[in-house]
C-alpha positions as a Python dict, from the first residue, in 0.01 Angstrom:
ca = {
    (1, 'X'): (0, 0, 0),
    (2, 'X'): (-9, -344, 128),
    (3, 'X'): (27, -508, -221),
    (4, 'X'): (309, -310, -256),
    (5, 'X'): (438, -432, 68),
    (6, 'X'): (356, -792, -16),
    (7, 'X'): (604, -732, -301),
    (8, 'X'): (874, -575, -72),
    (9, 'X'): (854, -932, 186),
    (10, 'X'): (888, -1112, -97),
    (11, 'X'): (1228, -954, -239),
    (12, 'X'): (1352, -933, 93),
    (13, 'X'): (1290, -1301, 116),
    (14, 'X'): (1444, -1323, -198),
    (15, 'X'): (1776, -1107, -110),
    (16, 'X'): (1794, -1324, 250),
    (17, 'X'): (1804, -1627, 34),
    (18, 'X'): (2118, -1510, -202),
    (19, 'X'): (2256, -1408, 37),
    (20, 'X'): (2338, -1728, 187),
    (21, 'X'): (2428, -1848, -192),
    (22, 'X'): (2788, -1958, -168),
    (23, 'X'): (2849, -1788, -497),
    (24, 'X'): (2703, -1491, -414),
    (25, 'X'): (2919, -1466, -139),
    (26, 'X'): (3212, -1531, -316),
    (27, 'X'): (3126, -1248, -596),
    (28, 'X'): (3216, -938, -363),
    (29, 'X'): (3024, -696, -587),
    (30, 'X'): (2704, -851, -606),
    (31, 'X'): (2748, -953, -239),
    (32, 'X'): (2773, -611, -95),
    (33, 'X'): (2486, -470, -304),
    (34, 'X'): (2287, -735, -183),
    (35, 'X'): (2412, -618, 174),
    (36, 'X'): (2322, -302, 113),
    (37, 'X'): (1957, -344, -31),
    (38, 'X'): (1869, -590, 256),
    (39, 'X'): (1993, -318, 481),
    (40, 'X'): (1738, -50, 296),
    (41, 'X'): (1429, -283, 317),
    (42, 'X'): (1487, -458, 679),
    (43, 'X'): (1318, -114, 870),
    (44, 'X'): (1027, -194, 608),
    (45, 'X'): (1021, -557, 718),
    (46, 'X'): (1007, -531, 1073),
    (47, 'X'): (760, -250, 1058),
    (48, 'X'): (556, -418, 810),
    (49, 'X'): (526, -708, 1083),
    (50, 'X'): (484, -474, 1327),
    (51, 'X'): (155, -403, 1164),
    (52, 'X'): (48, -742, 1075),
    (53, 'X'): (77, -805, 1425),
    (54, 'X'): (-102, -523, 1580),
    (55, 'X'): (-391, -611, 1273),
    (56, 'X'): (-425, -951, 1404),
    (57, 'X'): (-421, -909, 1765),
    (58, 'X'): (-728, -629, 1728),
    (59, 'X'): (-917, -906, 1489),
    (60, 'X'): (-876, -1213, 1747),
    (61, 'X'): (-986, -946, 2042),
    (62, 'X'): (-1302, -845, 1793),
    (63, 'X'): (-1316, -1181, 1716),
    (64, 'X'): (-1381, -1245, 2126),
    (65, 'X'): (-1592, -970, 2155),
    (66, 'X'): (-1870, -1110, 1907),
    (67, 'X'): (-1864, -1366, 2138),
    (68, 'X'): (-2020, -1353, 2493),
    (69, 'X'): (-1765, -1309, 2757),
    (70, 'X'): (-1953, -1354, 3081),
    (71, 'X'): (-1596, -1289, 3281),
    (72, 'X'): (-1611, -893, 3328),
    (73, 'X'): (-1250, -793, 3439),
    (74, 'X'): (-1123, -1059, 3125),
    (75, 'X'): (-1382, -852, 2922),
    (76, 'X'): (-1216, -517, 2942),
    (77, 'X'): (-901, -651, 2923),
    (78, 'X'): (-977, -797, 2556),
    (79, 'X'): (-1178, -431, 2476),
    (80, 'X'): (-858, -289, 2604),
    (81, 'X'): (-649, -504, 2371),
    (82, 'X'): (-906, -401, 2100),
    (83, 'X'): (-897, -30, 2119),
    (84, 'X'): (-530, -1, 2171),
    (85, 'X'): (-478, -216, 1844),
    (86, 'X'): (-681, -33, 1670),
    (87, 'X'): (-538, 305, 1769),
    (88, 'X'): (-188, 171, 1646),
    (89, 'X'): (-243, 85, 1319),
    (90, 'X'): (-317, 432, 1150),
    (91, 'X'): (10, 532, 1331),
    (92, 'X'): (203, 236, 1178),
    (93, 'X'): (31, 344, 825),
    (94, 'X'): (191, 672, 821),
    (95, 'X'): (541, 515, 984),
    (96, 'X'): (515, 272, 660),
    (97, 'X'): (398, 562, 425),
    (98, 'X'): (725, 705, 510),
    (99, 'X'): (958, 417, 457),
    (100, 'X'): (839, 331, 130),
    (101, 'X'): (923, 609, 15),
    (102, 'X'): (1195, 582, -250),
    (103, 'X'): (1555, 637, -116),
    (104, 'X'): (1795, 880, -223),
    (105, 'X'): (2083, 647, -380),
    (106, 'X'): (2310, 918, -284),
    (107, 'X'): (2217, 909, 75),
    (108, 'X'): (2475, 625, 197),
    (109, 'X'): (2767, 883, 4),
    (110, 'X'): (3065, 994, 150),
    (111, 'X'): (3069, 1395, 60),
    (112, 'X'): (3237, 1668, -19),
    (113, 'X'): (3161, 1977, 123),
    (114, 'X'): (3321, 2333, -32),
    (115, 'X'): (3286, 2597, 232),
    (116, 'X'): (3347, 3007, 33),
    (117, 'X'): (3310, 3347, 209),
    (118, 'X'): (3056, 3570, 64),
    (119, 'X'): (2979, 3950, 89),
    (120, 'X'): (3133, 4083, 392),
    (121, 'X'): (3479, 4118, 334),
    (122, 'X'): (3728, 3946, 603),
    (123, 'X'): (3431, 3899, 812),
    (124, 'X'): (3259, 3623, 563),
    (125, 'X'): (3579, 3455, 599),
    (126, 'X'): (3600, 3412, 926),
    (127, 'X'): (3212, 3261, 945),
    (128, 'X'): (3316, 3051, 716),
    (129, 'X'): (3592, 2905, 916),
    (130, 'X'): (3332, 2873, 1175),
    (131, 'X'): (3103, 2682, 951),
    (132, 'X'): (3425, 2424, 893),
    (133, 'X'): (3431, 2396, 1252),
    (134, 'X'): (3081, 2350, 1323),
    (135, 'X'): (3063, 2065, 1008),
    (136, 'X'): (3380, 1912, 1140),
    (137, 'X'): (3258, 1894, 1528),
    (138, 'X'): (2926, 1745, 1414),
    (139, 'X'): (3126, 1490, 1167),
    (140, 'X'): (3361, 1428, 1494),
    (141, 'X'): (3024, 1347, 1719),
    (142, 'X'): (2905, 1105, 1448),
    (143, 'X'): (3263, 949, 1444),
    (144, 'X'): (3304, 1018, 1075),
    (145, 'X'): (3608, 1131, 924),
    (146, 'X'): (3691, 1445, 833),
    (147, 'X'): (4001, 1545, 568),
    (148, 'X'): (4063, 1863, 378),
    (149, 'X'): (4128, 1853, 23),
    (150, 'X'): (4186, 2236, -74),
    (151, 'X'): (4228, 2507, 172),
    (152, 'X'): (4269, 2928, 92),
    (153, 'X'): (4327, 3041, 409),
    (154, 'X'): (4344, 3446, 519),
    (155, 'X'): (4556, 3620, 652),
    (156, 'X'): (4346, 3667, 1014),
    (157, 'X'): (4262, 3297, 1046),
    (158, 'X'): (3955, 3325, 781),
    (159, 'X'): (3858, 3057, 501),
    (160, 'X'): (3842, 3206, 140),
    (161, 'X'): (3763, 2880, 55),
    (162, 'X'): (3772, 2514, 169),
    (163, 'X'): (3723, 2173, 36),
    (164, 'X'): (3676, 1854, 292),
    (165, 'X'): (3587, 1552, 270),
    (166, 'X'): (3324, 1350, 526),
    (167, 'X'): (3328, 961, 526),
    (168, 'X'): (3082, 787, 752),
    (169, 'X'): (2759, 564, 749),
    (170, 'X'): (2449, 825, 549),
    (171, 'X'): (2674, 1105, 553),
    (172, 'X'): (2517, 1214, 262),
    (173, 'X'): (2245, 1159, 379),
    (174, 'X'): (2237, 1397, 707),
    (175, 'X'): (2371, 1669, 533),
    (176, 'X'): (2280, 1740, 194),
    (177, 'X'): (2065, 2004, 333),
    (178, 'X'): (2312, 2244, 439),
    (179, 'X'): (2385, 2335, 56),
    (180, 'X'): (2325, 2734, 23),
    (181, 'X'): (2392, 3050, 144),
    (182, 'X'): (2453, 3068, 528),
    (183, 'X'): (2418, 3459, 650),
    (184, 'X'): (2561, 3573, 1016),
    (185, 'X'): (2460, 3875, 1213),
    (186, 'X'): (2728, 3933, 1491),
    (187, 'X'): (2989, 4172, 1609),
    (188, 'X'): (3287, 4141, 1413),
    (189, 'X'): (3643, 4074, 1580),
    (190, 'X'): (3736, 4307, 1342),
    (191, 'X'): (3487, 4583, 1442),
    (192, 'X'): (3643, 4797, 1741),
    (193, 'X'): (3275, 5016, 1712),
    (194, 'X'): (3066, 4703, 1839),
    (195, 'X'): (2863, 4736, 1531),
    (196, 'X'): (2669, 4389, 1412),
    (197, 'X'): (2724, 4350, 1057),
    (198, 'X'): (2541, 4098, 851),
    (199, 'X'): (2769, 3892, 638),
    (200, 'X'): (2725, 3544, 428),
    (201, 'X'): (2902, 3230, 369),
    (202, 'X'): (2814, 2982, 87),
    (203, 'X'): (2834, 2587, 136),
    (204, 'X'): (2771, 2293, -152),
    (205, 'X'): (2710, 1953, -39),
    (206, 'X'): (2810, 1715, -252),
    (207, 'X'): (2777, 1292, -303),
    (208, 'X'): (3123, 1180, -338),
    (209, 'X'): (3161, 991, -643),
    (210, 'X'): (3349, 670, -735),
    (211, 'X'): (3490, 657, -1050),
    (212, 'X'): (3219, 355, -1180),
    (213, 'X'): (2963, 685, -1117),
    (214, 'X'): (3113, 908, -1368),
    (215, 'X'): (3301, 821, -1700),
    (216, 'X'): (3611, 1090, -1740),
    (217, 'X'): (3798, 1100, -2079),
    (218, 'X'): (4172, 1228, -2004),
    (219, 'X'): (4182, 1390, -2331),
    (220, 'X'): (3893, 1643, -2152),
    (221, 'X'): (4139, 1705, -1918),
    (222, 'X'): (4399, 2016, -1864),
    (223, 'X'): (4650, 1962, -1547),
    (224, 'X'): (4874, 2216, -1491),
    (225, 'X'): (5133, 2227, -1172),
    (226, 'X'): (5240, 2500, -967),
    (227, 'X'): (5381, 2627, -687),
    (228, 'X'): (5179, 2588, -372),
    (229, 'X'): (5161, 2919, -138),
    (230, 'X'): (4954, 3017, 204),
    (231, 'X'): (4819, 3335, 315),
    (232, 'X'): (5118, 3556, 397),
    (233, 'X'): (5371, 3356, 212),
    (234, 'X'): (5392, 3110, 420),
    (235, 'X'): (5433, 2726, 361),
    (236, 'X'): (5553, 2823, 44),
    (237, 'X'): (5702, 2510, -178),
    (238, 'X'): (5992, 2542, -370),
    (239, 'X'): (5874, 2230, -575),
    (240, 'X'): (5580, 2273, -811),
    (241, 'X'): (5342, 2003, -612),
    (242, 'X'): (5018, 2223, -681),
    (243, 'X'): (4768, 2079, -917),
    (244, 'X'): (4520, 2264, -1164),
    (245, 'X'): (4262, 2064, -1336),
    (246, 'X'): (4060, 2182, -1584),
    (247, 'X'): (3795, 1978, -1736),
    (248, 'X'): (3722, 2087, -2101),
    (249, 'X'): (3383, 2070, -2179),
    (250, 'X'): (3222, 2195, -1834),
    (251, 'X'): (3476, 2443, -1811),
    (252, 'X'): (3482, 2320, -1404),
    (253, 'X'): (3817, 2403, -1229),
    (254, 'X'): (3958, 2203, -935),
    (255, 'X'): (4289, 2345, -741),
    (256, 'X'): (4426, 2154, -478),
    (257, 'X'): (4739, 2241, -295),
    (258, 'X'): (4713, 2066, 46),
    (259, 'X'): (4980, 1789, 7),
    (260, 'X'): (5357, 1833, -64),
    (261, 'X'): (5310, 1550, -286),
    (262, 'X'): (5202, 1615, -660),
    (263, 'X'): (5055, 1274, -673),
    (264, 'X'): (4856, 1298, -383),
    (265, 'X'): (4731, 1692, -492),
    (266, 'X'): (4642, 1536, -817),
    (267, 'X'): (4414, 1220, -657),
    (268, 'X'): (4219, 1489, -471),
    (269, 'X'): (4143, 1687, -722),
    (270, 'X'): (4009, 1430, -922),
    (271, 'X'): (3832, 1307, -626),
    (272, 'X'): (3664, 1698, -615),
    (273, 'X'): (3612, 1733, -981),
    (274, 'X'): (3434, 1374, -1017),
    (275, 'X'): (3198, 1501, -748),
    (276, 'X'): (3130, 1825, -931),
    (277, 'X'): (3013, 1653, -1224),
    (278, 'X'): (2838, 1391, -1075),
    (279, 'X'): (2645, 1673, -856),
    (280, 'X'): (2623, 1844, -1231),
    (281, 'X'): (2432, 1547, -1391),
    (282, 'X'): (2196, 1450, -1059),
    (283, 'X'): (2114, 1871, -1060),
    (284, 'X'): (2010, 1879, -1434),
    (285, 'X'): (1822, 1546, -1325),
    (286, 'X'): (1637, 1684, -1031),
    (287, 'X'): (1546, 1997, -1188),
    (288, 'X'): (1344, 1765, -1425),
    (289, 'X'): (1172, 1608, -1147),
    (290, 'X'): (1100, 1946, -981),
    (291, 'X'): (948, 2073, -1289),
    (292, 'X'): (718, 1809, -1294),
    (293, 'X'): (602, 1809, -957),
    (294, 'X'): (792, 2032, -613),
    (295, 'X'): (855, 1772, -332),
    (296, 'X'): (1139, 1894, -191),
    (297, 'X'): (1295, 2124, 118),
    (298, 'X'): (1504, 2349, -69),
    (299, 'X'): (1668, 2284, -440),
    (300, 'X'): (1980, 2233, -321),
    (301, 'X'): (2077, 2575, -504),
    (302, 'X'): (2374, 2770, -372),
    (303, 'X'): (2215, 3093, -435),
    (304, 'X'): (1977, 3027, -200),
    (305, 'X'): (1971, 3160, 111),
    (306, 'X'): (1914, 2891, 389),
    (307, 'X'): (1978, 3024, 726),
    (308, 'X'): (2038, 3284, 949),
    (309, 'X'): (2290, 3283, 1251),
    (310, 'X'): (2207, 3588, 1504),
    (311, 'X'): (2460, 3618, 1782),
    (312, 'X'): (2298, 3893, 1951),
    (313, 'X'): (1971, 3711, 1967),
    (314, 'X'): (2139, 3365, 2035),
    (315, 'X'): (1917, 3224, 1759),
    (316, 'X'): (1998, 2991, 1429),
    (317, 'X'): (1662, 3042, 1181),
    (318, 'X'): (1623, 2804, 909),
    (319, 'X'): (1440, 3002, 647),
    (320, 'X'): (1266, 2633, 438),
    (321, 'X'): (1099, 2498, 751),
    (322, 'X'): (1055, 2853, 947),
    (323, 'X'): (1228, 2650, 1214),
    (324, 'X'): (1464, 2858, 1495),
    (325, 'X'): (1632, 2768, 1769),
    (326, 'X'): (1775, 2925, 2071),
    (327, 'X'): (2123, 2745, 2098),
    (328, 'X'): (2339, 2938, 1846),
    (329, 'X'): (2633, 2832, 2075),
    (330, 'X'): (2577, 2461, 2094),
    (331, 'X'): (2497, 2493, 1701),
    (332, 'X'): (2819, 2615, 1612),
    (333, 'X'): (2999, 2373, 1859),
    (334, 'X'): (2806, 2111, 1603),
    (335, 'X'): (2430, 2020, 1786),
    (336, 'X'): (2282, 2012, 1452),
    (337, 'X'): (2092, 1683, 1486),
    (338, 'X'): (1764, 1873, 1595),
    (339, 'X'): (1781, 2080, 1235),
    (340, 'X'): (1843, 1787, 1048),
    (341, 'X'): (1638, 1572, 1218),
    (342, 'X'): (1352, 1856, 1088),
    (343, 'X'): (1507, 1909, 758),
    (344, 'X'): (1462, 1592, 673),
    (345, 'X'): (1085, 1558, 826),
    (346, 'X'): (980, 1851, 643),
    (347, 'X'): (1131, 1689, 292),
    (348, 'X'): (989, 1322, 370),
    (349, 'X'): (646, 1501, 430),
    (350, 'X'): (624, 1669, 83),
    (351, 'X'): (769, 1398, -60),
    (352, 'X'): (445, 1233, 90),
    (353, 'X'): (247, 1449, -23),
    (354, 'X'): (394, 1481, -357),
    (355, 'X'): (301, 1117, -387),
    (356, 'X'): (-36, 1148, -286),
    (357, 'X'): (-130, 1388, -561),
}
C-alpha cells in the first residue's frame, strides 16, 4: 500500500505542476480534467501525510525512549506521545484502504432519476409522488437543482410516471443507491375502511450523460410529434409539441411532453434516452465485473426490492444493509443522509474486501 501511495504523491505532484502550465491553463479541456483528478487524489494526499506524520512522531518518541530519560513527568509525556501514535496509525491504514479505492467515474454525474408506480393501483401512484417529493426535498437540502423532464400525472394527484433531472456536486454519487423497487405499507387516502395495504413504487438512477459519453447515429432514430395531454384533459395543446423518440436498435422509448416548445421536448428526450443507453452499456459492464467477483450493495437492478416504508410502525427498512430507522416522517420530508451515508459504507466495505481476496 505505501508503494502504491508513493506513486499517487508523485502524480499529484505531477498534476500540481501542470496545472500551473500556462498552456494547460489555456486548453480548457485538459485544464478541468486536471481540476478534477487533483480534486480526487487531494483527500489521499493529506491523509497520506497525515500518516507519515503520526509514523514519524511515534519513531522520534521510540527513538527517545531507547535513550535514558532521567526527567520522569517529560518521560511519560514522550510514552504518551508513543502510544497514542501508535494507536493512530492502524486507524489511518483503514481510512487510506478506503480512499484508494478506485472511484466510480460516474460519481461526480448529474442524474436522472425515473420515478413509476407499481402494483397497487392509484395507491402506487400516489407513493410515488411521495418518493418525487422526498428526492426533490433532499436535492433542495443539498442545494442541487431539481427539473422534470417527463411527467404522467393521475387523476388524484398520483405519478404514473416521472422523469427529473438532479444537477449538483456527486449527485451521482449520493444516490445511485436508491435504484429498485420501493414498497409502502400505510393507510391509503383512498381507503375509507382504515385498511394498510402494501403497495410498490419503482425508481432508476441514472448518470446523466454528455453527448462525448455516448455516440448516437440519427439514422437509429424515430421522432414522432404529438399532441401533449394531462390527466383529465387538462393542459391539453392544440399544437403537436410532444416528442416520441424511438431508438432503433435498443428498441428504448423516450416521451417527453413537459414543455410547450417542440424544441425544448425534443432536447430532453435526448437528454433521457442518452442516459438510458449509457446506463445500458455501464450495466452490461458491471454485470461482467459482478460475475467475476460480488463487491457491491445491491446490482442496481430495478426488480429488486430495496426498501420498505411502514407508516404504522414509523419505520423505513433497507433490505441490503438490514438497516431501519425510526424517522419515516423526517425520511420522506428528505433526511436521507443517514441511509446513504450507510449505503455507501456497506458498498466501500465489500469493495474492500473484494480487494483483499
Amino acid at each position: 500500500m505505501i508503494e502504491k501511495l508513493a506513486q499517487v504523491e508523485i502524480r499529484y505532484n505531477e498534476v500540481s505542476e501542470k496545472l500551473m502550465q500556462p498552456d494547460i491553463v489555456s486548453d480548457q479541456k485538459q485544464y478541468r480534467g486536471l481540476m478534477k483528478e487533483h480534486k480526487n487524489l487531494t483527500p489521499i494526499i493529506e491523509k497520506y501525510k497525515e500518516y507519515k506524520a503520526a509514523e514519524s512522531a511515534m519513531n522520534e518518541a521510540k527513538a527517545m525512549l531507547d535513550e535514558k530519560i532521567d526527567d520522569k513527568d517529560f518521560k511519560e509525556m514522550v510514552e504518551q506521545e508513543y502510544l497514542d501514535n501508535k494507536a493512530r496509525l492502524p486507524e489511518i491504514t483503514e481510512e487510506l484502504k478506503i480512499l484508494l479505492i478506485p472511484k466510480d467515474p460516474d460519481d461526480d454525474k448529474n442524474v436522472i432519476m425515473e420515478i413509476r408506480g407499481g402494483a397497487g393501483g392509484e395507491e402506487s401512484a400516489l407513493f410515488a409522488h411521495s418518493l418525487y417529493r422526498m428526492y426533490s426535498m433532499y436535492a433542495e437540502s443539498k442545494r442541487w437543482k431539481t427539473e422534470v423532464l417527463s411527467l404522467n400525472e393521475t387523476e388524484l394527484g398520483g405519478i404514473k410516471e416521472i422523469s427529473f433531472s438532479i444537477s449538483g456536486e456527486n449527485a451521482y454519487g449520493r444516490l445511485k443507491f436508491e435504484s429498485g423497487v420501493h414498497r409502502v405499507q400505510r393507510v391509503p387516502e383512498t381507503e375509507s375502511q382504515g385498511r394498510v395495504h402494501t403497495s410498490t413504487a419503482t425508481v432508476a438512477v441514472l448518470p446523466e450523460a454528455e453527448e462525448v459519453d455516448v455516440s448516437i447515429n440519427p439514422a437509429d432514430l424515430q421522432i414522432d410529434t404529438y399532441r401533449a395531454g394531462g390527466a383529465g384533459g387538462q393542459h391539453v395543446n392544440k399544437t403537436e409539441s410532444a416528442i416520441r423518440i424511438t431508438h432503433l436498435p435498443t428498441g428504448l422509448v423516450v416521451e417527453c411532453q413537459d414543455e410547450r416548445s417542440q424544441h425544448k421536448n425534443k432536447d430532453k428526450a435526448m437528454k433521457v434516452l442518452r442516459s438510458r443507453l449509457y446506463e445500458r452499456e455501464a450495466a452490461e459492464r458491471n454485470a461482467k465485473i459482478a460475475s467475476e467477483r460480488k463487491s457491491q450493495v445491491g446490482t442496481g437492478d430495478r426488480s429488486e426490492r430495496i426498501r420498505t416504508y411502514n407508516f404504522p410502525q414509523g419505520r423505513v427498512s433497507d433490505h441490503r444493509i438490514g438497516l431501519t430507522l425510526y424517522k419515516i416522517e423526517s425520511f420522506m420530508d428528505g433526511d436521507l443522509d443517514e441511509m446513504i451515508d450507510a449505503l455507501i459504507t456497506a458498498d466501500q466495505s465489500e469493495k474492500l474486501k473484494g480487494s483483499e481476496e
